[in-house]
N, C-alpha and C positions, 0 to 999 in steps of 0.2 A: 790221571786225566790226559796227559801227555801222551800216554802210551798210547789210550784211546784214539785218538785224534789222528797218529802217524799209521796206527793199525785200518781204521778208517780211509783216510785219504789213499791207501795202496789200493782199496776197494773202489774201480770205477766209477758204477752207482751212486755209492756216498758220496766221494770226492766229485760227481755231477752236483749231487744235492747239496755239498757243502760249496759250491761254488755259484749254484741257485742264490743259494741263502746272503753271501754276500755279496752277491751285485742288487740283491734287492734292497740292502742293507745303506748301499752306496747311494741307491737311489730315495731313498727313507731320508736319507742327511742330507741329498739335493734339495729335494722338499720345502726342506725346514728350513733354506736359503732363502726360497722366493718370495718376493714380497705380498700380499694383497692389495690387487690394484684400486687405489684411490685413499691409499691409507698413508698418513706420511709419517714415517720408521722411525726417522730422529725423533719428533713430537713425542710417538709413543711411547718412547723407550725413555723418555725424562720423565711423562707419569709416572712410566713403573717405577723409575729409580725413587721417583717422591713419594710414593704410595708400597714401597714394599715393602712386604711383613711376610710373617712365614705361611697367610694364606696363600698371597701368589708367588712365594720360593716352591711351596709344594706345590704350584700348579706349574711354573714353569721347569722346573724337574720331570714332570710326570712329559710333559709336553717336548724337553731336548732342547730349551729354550725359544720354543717356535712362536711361544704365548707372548715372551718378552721381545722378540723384532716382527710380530704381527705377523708371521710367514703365511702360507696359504694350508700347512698343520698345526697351525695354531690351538684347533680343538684337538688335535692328537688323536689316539684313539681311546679316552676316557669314555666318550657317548658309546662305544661297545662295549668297554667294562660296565659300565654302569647299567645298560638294556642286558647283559649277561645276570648280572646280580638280578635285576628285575626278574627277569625270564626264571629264574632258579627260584625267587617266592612265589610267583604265581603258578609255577608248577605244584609248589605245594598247595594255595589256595585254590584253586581250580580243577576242578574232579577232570573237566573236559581234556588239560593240560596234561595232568598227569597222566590219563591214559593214554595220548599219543608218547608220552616220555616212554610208557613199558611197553612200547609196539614197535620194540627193536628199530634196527636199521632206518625204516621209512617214517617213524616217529620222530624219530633225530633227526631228521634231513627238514621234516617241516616245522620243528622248533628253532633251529637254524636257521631258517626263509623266515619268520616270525622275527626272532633276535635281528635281523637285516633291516626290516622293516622299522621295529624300532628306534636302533641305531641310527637310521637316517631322519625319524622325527625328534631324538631327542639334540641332534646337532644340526638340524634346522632352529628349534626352541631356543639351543643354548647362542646361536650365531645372531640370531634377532636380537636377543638379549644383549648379546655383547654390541652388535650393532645399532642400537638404539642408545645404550648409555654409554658407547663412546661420543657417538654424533651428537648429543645433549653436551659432552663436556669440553664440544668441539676437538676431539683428536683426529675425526676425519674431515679436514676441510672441504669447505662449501657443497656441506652436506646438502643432500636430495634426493629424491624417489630412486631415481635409477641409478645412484650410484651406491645407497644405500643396499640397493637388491643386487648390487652385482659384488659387494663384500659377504652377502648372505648366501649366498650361490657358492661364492670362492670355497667360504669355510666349510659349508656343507659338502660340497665335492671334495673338499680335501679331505675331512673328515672319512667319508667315505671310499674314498682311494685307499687311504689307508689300512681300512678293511679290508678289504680286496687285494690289498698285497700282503697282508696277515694270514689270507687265508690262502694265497698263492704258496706262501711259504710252507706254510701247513701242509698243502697237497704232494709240491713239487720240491721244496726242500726235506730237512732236518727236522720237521716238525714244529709245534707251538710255537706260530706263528706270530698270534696276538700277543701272545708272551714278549718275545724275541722284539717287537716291534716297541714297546714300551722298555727293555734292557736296555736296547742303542739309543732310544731317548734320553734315557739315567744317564748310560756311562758318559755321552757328549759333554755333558757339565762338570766330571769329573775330574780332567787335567786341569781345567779354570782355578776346581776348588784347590787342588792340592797346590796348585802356583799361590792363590793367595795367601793358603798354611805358610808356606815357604816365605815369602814377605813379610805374612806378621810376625812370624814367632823367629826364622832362623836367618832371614838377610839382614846386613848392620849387624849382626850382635858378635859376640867375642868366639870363638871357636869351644870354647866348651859348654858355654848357653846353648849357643846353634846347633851345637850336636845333642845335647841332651833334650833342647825340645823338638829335635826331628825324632830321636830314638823316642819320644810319648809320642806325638803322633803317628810315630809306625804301630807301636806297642797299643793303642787303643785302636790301628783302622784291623788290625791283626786279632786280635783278643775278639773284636766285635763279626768278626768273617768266622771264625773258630765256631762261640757261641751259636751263631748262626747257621753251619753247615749241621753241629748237633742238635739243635732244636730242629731243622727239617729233616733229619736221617732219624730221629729218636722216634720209637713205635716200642706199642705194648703186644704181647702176639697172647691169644686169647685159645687158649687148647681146646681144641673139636673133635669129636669123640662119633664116627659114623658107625652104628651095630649092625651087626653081620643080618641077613634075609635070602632068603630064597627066592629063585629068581630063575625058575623051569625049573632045570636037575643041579643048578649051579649055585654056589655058595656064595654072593655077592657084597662086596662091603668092608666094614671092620676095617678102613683107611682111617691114620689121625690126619688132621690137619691145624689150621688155624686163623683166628680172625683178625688180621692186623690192624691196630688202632696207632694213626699217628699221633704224637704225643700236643702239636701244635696241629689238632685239626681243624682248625679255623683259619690256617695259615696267617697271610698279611691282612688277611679281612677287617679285621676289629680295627685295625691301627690306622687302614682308611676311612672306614666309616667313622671312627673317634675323629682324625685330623680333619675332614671334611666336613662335619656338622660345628664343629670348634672352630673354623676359619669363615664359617658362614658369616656372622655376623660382623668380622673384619672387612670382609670384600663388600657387606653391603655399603658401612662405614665409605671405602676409598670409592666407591662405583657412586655412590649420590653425593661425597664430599661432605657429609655432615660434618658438624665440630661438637665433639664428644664430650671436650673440655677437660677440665682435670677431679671435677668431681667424682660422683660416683659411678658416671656413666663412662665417665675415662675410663676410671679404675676396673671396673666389669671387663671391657674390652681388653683392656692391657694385661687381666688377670686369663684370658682365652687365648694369648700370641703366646705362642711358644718359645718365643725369642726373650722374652721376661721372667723368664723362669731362673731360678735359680740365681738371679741378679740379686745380690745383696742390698746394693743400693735402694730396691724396691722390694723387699722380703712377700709382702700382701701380693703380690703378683705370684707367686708358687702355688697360692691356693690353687690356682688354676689344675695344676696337674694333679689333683686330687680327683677334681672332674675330670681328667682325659685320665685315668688310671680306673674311673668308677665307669667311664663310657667303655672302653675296653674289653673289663671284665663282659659287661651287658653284651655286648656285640660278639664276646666269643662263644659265650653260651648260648644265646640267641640263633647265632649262624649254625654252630653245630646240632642245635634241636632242629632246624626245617634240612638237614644236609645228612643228617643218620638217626634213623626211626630203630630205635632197638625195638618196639613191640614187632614191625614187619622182620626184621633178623632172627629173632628168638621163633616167630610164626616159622617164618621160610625153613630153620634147623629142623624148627617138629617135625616138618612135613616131608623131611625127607632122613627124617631117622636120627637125626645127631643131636649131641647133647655136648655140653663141657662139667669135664669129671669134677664129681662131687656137686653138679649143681643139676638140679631135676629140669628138666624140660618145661615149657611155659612162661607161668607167669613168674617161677623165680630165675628162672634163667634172662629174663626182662627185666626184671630189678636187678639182678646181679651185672649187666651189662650197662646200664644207668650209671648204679652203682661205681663204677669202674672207668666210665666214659665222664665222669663230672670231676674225678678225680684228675683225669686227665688235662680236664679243659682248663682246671685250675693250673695244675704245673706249666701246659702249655702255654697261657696269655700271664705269666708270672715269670716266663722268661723271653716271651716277647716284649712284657714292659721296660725289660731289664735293656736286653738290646736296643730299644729305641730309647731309652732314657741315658744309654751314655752319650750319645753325639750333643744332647740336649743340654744336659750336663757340662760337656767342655763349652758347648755353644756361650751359656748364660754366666758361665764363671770366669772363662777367659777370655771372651768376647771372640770364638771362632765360628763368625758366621761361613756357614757354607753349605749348598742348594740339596747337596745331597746327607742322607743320616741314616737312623735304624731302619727305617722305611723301606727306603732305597737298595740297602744292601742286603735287605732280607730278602728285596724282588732278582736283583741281581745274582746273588749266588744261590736263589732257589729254583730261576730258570736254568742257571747254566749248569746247574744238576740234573735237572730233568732233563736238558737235551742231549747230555753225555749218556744217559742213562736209556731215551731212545736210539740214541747211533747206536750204542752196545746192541740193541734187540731188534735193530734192522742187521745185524754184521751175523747177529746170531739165526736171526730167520733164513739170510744168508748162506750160511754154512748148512744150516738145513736143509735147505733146498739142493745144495752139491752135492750133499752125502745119497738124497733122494735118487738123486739124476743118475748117479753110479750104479 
């Protein structure tokens, strides 16, 4: 990665584009400073502290902590992850959709202007929303029409700035933009957490405690980055077998190849959409102030925090993670049936002559790819459970709360792969083009 990086920066170009990338990055964390005019920050920030659970730790994670000092990104850029996930089913639901998807270039450019447009209605929605049942609980004082609409303005323009410097980065930097913009949100809250590790478990205590639970918490944020750089490198390569044809007077074809299946190809999908339908019910709870009480409608909620899991003290709270372990699975196979059509793969091989050895063309070569893609989905969200269930794990047993966990470091070290991994193939397009020029 290292090497990358210094071999990079000698190249102009990148070293422009990497220099793009961080001034926009600086300005992303200016951002998430500014206040929302008419909101007052102390107020809010004693809500959060009364009302947090791990729905708004993962919202203010996802967000850089923008959502907890009300900043002017406080919707972050979730309203385009989320119109992206949209945009992605309804290309499958939608005949109209999917043919501009397979109409190349100018297809994509106006699914893009689509995804724009609903970005900006789903964080006007969600800005209302927030702006209504803050003003209800009185967090913006002496609430009113126009001050109301100039908090809904704020968030939705910020919301969508952010986009737009997502996709600045995209054009004129390093690439994955919308990515990169959601990592520097992550890592912001990451010296917080590891100060507070450090407080609870290794300041005050004797030197050989303090060292040995600094050495577990190295030992689990290490072990859980490992795990994780192998599940997103881990791919099954599927042998493709192209038969020789004639083609004028020339002999053409009879190339192997292969179909590479990642092994987590659902990536961090499941695990947002599991934590996200799972904290729903929490955030209704703290946004109307209900009192749940200690019956069974406590217990229901208290059994969906993630933060209760694994607590001894309250054992019937783990059920919970039976449901977010059964939501998972759902959402990984779920995402990967609308994201890879093995009957159009298996189609596409016929039609241009290839086959994988020992299996005939059609429709066994469609079951056999099912076949093989289910197995996958299985090992794949069987070892994303794993990774997000340890931070969850030290969370609930040794009481280490902190904003960031499997989640987070799946997003983290899966972008900063992929963007090592585009610098390599601009540095190599690069070289290609000088060897060309010669």
């Amino acid at each position: 990665m290292l090497e990358t990086l210094k071999n990079a920066v000698r190249i102009k170009d990148i070293r422009n584009k990497l220099i793009f990338t961080f001034c926009m990055m600086v300005v992303i964390r200016m951002g998430c400073q500014l206040p929302v005019p008419g909101v007052n920050r102390s107020y809010f920030q004693q809500w959060f502290a009364q009302n947090s659970n791990d729905a708004f730790n993962f919202f203010s994670a996802f967000t850089g902590g923008s959502f907890e000092k009300m900043s002017i990104f406080a919707l972050s850029i979730t309203p385009y992850i989320t119109s992206s996930i949209i945009m992605q089913l309804m290309t499958i639901a939608i005949p109209a959709l999917e043919e501009m998807h397979k109409d190349g270039e100018d297809g994509r450019k106006k699914i893009a202007a689509i995804t724009r447009y609903v970005t900006v209605a789903l964080a006007l929605i969600e800005s209302v929303a927030m702006t209504v049942g803050f003003g209800n609980s009185g967090l913006i004082p002496d609430m009113n029409f126009l001050k109301g609409l100039t908090v809904v303005v704020t968030l939705t323009a910020g919301s969508t700035v952010l986009m737009w410097l997502g996709e600045r980065i995209t054009e004129r930097g390093v690439g994955n933009g919308i990515s990169i913009v959601l990592m520097i949100n992550i890592l912001s809250s990451i010296p917080a957490d590891i100060n507070g590790l450090f407080e609870m478990f290794v300041k005050g205590k004797t030197l050989a405690h303090g060292l040995l639970a600094a050495l577990i918490i190295l030992a689990v944020i290490v072990v859980t980055i490992v795990l994780v750089i192998i599940l997103n490198d881990a791919i099954r390569k599927i042998p493709v077998q192209y038969a020789k044809k004639m083609q004028g007077r020339k002999m053409v074809g009879g190339q192997s190849t292969f179909i590479p299946l990642k092994v987590n190809t659902a990536g961090v999908i499941p695990v947002i959409f599991a934590s996200s339908l799972m904290s729903i019910p929490n955030m209704i709870v703290a946004f109307t102030g209900a009192n749940v009480g200690t019956g069974i409608g406590g217990t229901l909620i208290g059994m969906l925090s993630q933060n209760n899991w694994f607590n001894f003290n309250h054992p019937l709270y783990s059920v919970g993670l039976l449901l977010y372990i059964v939501l998972n699975v759902f959402f990984a196979y779920f995402y990967t049936s609308i994201t890879f059509n093995p009957i159009e793969v298996a189609d596409n091989m016929k039609k241009q002559g290839g086959f994988i050895p020992g299996i005939r063309p059609g429709k066994p070569t469609q079951e056999y790819l099912e076949k093989v893609l289910n197995y996958l989905v299985f090992i794949g969200v069987a070892g994303l459970i794993i990774v997000v269930i340890i931070p969850i794990f030290f969370n609930g047993v040794f009481g280490a709360q902190v904003s960031f966990g499997g989640t987070s470091i799946i997003i983290i070290v899966g972008v900063i792969l992929e963007t090592l991994k585009q610098i390599e193939s601009q540095m190599l397009v690069r070289n290609y083009k000088g060897f060309l020029s010669n």
